[in-house]
N, CA, C and O atoms as CSV, one atom per row, in Angstrom:
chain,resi,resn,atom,element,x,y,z
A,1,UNK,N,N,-13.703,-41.041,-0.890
A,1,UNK,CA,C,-12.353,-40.523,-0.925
A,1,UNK,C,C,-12.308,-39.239,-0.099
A,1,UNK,O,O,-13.149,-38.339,-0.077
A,2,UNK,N,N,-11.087,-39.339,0.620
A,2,UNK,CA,C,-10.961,-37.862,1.568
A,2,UNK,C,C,-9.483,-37.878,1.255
A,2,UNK,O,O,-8.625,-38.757,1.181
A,3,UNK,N,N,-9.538,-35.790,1.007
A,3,UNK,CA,C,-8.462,-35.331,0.964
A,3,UNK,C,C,-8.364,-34.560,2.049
A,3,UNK,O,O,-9.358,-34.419,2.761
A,4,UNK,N,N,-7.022,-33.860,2.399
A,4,UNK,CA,C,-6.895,-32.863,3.236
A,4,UNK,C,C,-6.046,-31.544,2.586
A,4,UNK,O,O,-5.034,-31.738,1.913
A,5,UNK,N,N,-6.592,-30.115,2.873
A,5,UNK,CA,C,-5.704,-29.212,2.610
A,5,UNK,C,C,-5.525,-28.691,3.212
A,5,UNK,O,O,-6.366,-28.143,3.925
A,6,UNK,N,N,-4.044,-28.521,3.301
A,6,UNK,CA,C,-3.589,-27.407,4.189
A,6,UNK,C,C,-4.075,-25.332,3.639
A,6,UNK,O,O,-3.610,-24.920,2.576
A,7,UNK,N,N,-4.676,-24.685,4.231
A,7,UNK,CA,C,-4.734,-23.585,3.697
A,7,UNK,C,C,-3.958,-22.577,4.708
A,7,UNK,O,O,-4.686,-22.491,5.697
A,8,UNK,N,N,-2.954,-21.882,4.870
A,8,UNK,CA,C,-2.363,-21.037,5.173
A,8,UNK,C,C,-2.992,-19.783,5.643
A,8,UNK,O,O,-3.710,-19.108,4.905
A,9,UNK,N,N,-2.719,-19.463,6.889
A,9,UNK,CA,C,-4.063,-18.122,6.933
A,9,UNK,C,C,-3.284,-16.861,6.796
A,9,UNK,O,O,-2.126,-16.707,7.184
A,10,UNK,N,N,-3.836,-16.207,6.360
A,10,UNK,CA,C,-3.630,-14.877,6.196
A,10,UNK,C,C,-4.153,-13.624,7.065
A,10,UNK,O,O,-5.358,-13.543,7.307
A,11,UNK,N,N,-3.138,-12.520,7.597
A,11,UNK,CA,C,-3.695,-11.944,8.706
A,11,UNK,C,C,-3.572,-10.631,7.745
A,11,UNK,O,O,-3.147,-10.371,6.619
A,12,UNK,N,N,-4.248,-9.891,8.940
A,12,UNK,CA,C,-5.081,-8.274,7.896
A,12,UNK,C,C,-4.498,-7.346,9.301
A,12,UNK,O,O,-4.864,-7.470,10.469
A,13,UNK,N,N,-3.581,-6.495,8.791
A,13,UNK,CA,C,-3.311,-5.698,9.381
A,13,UNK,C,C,-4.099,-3.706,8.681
A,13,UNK,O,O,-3.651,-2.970,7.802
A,14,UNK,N,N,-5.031,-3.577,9.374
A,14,UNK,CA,C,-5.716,-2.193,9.245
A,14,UNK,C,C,-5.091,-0.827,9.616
A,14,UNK,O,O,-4.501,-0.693,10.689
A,15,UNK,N,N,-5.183,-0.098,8.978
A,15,UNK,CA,C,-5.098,1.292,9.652
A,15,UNK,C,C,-5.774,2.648,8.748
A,15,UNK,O,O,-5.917,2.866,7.545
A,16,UNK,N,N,-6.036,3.265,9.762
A,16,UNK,CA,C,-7.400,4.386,9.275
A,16,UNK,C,C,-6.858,5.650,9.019
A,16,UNK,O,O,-5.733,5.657,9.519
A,17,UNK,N,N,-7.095,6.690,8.504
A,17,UNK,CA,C,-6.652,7.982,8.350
A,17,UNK,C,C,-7.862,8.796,7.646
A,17,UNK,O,O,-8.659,8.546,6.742
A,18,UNK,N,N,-7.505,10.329,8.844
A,18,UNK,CA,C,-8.420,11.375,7.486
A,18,UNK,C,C,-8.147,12.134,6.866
A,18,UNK,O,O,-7.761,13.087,7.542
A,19,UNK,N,N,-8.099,12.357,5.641
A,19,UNK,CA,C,-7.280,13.287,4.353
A,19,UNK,C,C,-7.802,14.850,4.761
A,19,UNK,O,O,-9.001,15.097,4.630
A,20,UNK,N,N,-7.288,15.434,5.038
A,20,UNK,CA,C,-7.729,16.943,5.310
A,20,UNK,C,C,-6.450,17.557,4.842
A,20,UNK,O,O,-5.405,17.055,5.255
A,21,UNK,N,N,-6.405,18.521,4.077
A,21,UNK,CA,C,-5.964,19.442,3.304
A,21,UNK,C,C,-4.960,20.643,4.085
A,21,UNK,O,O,-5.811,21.532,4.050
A,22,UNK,N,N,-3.918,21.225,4.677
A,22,UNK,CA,C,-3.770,22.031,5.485
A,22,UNK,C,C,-4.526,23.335,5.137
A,22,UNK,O,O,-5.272,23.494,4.171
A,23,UNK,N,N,-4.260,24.091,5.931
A,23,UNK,CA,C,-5.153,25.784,6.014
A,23,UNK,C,C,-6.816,25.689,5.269
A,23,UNK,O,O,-7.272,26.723,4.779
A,24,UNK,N,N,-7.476,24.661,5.240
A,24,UNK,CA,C,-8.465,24.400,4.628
A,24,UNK,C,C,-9.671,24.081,5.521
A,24,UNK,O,O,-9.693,23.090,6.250
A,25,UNK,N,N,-10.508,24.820,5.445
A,25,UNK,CA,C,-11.683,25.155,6.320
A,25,UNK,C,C,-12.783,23.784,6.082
A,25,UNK,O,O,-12.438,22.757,5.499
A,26,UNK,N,N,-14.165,24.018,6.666
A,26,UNK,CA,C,-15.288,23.066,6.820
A,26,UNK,C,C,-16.204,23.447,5.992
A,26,UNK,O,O,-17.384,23.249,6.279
A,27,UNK,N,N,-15.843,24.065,4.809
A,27,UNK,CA,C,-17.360,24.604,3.851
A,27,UNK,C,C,-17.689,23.183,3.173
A,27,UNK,O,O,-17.159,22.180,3.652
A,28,UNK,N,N,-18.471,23.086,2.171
A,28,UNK,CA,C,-18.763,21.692,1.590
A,28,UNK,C,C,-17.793,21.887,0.307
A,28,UNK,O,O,-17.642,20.750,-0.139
A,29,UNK,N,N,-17.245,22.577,-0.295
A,29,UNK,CA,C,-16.201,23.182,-1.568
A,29,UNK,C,C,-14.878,22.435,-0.736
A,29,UNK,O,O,-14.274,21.571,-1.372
A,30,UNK,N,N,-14.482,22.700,0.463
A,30,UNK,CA,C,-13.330,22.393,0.989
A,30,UNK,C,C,-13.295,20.563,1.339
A,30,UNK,O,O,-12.245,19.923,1.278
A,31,UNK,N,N,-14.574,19.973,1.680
A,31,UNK,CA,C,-14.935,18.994,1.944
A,31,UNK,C,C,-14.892,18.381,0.866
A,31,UNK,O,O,-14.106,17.434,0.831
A,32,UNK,N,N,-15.676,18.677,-0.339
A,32,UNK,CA,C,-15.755,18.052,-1.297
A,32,UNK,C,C,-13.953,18.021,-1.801
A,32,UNK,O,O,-13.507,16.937,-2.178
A,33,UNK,N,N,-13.200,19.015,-1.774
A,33,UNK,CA,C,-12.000,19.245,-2.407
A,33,UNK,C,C,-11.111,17.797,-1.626
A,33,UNK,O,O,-10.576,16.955,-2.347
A,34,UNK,N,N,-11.072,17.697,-0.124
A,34,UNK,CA,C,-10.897,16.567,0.250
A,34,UNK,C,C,-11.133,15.246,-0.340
A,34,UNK,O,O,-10.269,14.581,-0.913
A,35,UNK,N,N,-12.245,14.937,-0.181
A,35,UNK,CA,C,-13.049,13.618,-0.595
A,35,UNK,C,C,-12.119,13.280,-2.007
A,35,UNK,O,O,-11.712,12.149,-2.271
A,36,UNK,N,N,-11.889,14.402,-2.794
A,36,UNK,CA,C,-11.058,14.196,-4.165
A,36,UNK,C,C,-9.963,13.706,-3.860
A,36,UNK,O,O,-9.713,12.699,-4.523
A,37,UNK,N,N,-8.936,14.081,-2.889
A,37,UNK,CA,C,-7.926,13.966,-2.414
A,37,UNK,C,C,-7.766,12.617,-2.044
A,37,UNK,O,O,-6.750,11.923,-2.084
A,38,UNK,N,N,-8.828,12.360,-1.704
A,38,UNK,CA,C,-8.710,10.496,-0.715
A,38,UNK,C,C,-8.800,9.619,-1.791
A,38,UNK,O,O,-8.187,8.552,-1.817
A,39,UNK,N,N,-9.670,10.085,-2.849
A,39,UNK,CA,C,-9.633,8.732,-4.263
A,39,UNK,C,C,-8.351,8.914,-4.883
A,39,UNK,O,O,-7.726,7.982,-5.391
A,40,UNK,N,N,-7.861,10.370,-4.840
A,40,UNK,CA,C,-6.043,10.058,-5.529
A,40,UNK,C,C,-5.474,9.507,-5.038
A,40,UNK,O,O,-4.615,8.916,-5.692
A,41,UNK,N,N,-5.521,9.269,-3.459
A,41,UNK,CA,C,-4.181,8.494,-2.358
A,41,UNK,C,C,-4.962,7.411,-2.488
A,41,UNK,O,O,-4.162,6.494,-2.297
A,42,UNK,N,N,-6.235,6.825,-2.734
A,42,UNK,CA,C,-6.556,5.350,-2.781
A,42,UNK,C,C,-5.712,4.541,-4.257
A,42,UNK,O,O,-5.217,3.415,-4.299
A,43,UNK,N,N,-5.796,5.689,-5.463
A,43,UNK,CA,C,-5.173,5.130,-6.480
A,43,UNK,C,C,-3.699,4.799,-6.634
A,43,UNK,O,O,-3.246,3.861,-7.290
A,44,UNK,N,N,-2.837,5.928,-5.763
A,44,UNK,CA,C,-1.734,6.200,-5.852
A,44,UNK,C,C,-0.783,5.359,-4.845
A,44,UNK,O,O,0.431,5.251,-5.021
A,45,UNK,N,N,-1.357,4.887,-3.969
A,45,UNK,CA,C,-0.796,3.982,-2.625
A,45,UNK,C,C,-0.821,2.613,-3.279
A,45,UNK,O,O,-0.051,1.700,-2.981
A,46,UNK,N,N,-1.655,2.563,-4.081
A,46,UNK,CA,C,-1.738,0.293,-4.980
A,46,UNK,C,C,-0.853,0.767,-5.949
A,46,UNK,O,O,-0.533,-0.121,-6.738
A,47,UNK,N,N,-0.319,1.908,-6.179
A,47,UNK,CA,C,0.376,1.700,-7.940
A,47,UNK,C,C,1.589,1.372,-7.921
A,47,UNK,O,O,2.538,1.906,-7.347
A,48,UNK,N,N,1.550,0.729,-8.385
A,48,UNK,CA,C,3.384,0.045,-8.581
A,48,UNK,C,C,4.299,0.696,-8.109
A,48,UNK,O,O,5.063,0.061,-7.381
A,49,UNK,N,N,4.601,2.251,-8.332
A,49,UNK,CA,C,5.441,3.388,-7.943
A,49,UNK,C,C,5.238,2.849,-6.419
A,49,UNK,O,O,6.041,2.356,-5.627
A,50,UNK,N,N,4.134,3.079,-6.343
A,50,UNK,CA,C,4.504,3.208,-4.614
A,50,UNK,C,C,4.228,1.697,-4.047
A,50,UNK,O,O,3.760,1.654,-2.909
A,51,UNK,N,N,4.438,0.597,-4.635
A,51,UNK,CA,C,4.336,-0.701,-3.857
A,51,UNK,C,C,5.733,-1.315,-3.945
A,51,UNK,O,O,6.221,-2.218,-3.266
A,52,UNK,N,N,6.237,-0.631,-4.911
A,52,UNK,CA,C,7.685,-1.030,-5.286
A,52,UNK,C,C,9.070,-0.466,-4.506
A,52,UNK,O,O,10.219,-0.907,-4.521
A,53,UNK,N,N,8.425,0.800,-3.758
A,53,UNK,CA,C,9.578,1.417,-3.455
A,53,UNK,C,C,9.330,0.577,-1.533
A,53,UNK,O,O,10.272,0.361,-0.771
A,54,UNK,N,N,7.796,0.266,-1.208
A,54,UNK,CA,C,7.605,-0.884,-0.680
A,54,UNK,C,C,8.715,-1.793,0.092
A,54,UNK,O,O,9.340,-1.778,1.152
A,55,UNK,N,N,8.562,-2.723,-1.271
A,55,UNK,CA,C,9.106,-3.942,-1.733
A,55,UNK,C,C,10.277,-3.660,-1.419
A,55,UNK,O,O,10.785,-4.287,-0.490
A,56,UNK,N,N,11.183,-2.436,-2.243
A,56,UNK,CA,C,12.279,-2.581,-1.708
A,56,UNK,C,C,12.797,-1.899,-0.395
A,56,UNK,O,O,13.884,-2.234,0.076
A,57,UNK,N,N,11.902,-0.801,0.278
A,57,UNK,CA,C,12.360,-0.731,1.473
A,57,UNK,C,C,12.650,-1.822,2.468
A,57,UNK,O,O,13.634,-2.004,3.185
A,58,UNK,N,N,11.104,-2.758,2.266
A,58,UNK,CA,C,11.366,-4.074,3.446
A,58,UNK,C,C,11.809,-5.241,2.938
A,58,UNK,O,O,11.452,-6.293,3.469
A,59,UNK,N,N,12.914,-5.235,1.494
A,59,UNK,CA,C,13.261,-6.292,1.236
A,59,UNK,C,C,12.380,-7.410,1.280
A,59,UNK,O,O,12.730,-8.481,1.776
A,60,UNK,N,N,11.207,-7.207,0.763
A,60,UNK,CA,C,9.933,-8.635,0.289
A,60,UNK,C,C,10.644,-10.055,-0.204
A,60,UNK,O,O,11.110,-9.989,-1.341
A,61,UNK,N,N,10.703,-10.548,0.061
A,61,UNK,CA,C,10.767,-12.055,-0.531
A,61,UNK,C,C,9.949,-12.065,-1.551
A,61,UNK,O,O,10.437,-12.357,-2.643
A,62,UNK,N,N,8.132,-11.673,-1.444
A,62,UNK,CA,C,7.232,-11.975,-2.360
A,62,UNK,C,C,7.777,-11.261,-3.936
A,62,UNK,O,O,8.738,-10.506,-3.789
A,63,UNK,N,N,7.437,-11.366,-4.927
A,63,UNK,CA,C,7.109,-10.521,-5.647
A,63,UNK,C,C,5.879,-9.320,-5.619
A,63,UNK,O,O,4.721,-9.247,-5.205
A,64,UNK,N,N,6.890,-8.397,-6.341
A,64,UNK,CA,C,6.029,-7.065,-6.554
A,64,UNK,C,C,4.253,-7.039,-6.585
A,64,UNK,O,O,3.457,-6.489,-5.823
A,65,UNK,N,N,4.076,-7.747,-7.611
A,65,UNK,CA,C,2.401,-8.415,-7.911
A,65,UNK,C,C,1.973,-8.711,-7.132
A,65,UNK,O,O,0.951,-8.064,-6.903
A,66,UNK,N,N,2.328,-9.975,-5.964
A,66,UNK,CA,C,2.060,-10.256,-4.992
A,66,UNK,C,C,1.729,-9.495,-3.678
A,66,UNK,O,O,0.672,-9.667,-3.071
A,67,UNK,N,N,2.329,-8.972,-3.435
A,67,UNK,CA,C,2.215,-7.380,-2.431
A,67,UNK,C,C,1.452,-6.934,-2.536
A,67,UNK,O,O,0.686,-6.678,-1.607
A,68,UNK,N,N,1.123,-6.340,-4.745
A,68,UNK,CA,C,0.442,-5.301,-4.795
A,68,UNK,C,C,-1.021,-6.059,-4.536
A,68,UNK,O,O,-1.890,-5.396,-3.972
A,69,UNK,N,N,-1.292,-7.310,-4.898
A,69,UNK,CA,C,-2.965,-7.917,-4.527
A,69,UNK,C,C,-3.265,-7.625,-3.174
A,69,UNK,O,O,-4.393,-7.395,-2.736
A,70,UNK,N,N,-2.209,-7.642,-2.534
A,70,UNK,CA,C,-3.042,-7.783,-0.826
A,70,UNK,C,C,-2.654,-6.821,-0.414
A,70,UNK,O,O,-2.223,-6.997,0.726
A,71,UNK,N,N,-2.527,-5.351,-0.907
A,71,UNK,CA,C,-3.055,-4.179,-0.454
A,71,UNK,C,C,-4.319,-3.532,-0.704
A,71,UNK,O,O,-4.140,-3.075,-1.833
A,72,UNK,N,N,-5.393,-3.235,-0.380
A,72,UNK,CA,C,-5.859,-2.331,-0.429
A,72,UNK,C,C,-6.556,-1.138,0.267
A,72,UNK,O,O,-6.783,-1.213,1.474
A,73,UNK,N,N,-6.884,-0.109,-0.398
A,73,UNK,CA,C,-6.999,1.299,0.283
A,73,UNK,C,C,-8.384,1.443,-0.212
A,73,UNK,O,O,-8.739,1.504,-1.390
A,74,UNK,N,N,-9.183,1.494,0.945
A,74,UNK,CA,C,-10.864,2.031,0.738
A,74,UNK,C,C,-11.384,2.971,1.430
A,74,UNK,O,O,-10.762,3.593,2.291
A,75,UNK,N,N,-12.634,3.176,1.108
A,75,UNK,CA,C,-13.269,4.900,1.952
A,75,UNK,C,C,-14.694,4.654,1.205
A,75,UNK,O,O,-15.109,4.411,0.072
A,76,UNK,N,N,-15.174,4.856,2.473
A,76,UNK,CA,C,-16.865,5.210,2.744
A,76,UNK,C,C,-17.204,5.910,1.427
A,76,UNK,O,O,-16.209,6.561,1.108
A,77,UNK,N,N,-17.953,6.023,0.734
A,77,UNK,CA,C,-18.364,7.050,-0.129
A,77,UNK,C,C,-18.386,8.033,0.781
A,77,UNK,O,O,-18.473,7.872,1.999
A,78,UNK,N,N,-18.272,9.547,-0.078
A,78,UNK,CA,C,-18.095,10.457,0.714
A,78,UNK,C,C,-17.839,10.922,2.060
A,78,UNK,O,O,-18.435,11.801,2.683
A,79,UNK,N,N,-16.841,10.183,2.421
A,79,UNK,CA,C,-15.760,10.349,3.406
A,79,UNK,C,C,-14.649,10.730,3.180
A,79,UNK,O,O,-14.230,10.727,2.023
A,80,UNK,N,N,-13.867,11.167,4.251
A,80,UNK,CA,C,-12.270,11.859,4.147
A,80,UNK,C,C,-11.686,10.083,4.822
A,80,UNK,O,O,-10.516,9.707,4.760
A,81,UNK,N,N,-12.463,9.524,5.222
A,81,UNK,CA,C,-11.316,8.254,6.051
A,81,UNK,C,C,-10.855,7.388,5.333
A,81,UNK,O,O,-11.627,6.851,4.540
A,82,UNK,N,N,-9.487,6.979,5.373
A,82,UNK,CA,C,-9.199,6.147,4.299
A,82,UNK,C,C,-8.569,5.504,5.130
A,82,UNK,O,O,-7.942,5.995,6.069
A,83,UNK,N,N,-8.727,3.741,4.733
A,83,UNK,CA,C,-8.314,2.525,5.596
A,83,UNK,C,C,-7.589,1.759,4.356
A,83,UNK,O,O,-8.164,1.219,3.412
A,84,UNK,N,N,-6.737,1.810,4.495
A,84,UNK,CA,C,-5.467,1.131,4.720
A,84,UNK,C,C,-5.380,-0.881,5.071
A,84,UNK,O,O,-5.449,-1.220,6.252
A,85,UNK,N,N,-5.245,-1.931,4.044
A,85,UNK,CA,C,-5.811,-3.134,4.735
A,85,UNK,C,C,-4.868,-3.957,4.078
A,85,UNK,O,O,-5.257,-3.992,2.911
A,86,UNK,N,N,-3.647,-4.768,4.205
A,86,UNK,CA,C,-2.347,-5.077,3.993
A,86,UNK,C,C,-2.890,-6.559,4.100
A,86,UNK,O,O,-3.732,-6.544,4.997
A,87,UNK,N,N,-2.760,-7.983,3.511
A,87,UNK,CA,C,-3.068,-9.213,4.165
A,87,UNK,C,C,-1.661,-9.636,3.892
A,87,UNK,O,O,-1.036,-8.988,3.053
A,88,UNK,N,N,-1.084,-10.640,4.494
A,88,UNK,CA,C,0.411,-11.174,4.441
A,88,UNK,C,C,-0.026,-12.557,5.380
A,88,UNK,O,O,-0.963,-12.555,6.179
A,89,UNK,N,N,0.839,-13.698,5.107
A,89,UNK,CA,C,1.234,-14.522,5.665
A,89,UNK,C,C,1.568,-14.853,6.897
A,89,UNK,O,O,1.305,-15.934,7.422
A,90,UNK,N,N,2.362,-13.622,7.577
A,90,UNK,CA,C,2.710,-13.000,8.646
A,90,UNK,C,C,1.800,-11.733,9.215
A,90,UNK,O,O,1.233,-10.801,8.645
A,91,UNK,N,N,1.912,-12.095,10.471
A,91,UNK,CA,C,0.759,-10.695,11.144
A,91,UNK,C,C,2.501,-9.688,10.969
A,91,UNK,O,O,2.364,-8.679,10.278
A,92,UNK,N,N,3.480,-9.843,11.337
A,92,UNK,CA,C,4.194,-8.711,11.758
A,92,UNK,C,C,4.534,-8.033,10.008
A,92,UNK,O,O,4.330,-6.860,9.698
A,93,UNK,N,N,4.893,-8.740,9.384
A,93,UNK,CA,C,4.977,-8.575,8.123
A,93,UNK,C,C,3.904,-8.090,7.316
A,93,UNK,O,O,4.251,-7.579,6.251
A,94,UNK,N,N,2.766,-8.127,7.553
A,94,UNK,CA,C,1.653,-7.222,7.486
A,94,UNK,C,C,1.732,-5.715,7.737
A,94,UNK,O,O,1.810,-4.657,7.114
A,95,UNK,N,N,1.654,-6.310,9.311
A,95,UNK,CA,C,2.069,-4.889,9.805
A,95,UNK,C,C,2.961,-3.753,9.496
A,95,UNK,O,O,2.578,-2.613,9.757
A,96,UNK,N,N,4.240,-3.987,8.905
A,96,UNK,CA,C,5.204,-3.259,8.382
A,96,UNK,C,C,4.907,-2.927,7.453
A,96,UNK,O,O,4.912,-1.718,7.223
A,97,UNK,N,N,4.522,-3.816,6.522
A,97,UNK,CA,C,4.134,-3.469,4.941
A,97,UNK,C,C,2.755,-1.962,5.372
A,97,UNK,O,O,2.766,-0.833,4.881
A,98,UNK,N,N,1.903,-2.433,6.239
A,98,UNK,CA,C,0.902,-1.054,6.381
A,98,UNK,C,C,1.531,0.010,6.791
A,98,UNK,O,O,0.983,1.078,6.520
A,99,UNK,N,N,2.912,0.055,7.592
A,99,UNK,CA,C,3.174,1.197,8.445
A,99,UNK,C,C,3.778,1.934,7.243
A,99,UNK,O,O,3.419,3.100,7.080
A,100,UNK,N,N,4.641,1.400,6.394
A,100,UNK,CA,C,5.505,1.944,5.659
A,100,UNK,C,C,4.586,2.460,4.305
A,100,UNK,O,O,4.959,3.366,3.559
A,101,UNK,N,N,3.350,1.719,4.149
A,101,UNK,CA,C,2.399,2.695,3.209
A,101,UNK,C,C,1.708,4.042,4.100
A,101,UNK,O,O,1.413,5.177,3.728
A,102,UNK,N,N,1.625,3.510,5.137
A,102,UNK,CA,C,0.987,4.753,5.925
A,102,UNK,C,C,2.149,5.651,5.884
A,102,UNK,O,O,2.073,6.365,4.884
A,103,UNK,N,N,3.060,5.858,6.499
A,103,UNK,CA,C,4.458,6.589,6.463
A,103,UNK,C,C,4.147,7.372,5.067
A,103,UNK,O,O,3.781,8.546,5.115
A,104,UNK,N,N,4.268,6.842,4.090
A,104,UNK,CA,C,4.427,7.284,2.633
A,104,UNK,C,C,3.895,8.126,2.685
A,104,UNK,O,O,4.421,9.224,2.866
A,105,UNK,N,N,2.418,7.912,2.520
A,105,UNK,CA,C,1.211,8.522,2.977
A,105,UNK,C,C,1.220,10.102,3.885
A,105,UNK,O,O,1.515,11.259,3.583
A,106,UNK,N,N,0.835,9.561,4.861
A,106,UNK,CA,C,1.814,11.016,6.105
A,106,UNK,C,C,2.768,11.962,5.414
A,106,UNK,O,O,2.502,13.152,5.247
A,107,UNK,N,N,4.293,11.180,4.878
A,107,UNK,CA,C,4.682,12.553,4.240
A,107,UNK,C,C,4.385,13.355,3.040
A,107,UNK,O,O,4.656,14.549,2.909
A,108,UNK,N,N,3.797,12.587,2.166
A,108,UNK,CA,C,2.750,13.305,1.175
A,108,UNK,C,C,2.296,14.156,1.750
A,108,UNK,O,O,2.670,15.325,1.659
A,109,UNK,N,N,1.147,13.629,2.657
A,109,UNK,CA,C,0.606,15.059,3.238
A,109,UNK,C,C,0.611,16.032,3.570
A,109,UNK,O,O,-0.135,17.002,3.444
A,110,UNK,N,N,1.930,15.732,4.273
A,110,UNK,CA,C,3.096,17.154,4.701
A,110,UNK,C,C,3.367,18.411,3.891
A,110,UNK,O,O,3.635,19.567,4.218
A,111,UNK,N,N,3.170,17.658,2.463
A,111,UNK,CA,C,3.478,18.356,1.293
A,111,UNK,C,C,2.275,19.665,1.009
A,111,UNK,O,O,2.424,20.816,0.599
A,112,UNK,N,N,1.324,19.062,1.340
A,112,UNK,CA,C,0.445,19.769,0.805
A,112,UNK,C,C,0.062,21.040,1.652
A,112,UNK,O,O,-0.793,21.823,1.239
């Protein structure tokens, strides 16, 4: 017996960033103070708050849940770089969904 499945591919749209702190120097206190900074924006970029406001900026079709699985935000151990990795159905729709977490992202930073 032979079946066939269709499997749908999924494209990965990436993008990289480094968390640095403004007016904040290169000691290992300032470095380390960073590195802290990048596991809050890894937690805070998947959380609902911010996948939802997402969702409804680009008008998702998917559900919320859905979105939130195929984001995620990782970093080297002790690194400031944080990558950013969106999978969608669509490469362009990927893509948006990353720009508009990156965006988020960016003006946070601003803040600080």
């Amino acid at each position: 017996m032979f079946t066939k499945h269709y499997i749908a591919p999924l494209y990965n749209s990436q993008s990289q960033i480094v968390i640095q702190q403004k007016n904040v120097g290169f000691t290992v206190s300032d470095v380390q103070s960073n590195i802290q900074l990048v596991n809050t924006y890894k937690m805070i970029l998947t959380s609902p708050a911010v996948i939802s406001k997402v969702h409804e900026e680009l008008k998702l079709s998917e559900n919320i849940k859905t979105v939130q699985k195929n984001v995620s935000v990782e970093n080297t151990q002790d690194s400031q770089v944080l990558t950013i990795n969106v999978l969608d159905k669509s490469p362009k729709q990927a893509k948006r969904i990353n720009d508009v977490i990156l965006n988020k992202l960016l003006n946070k930073q601003k803040e600080l």
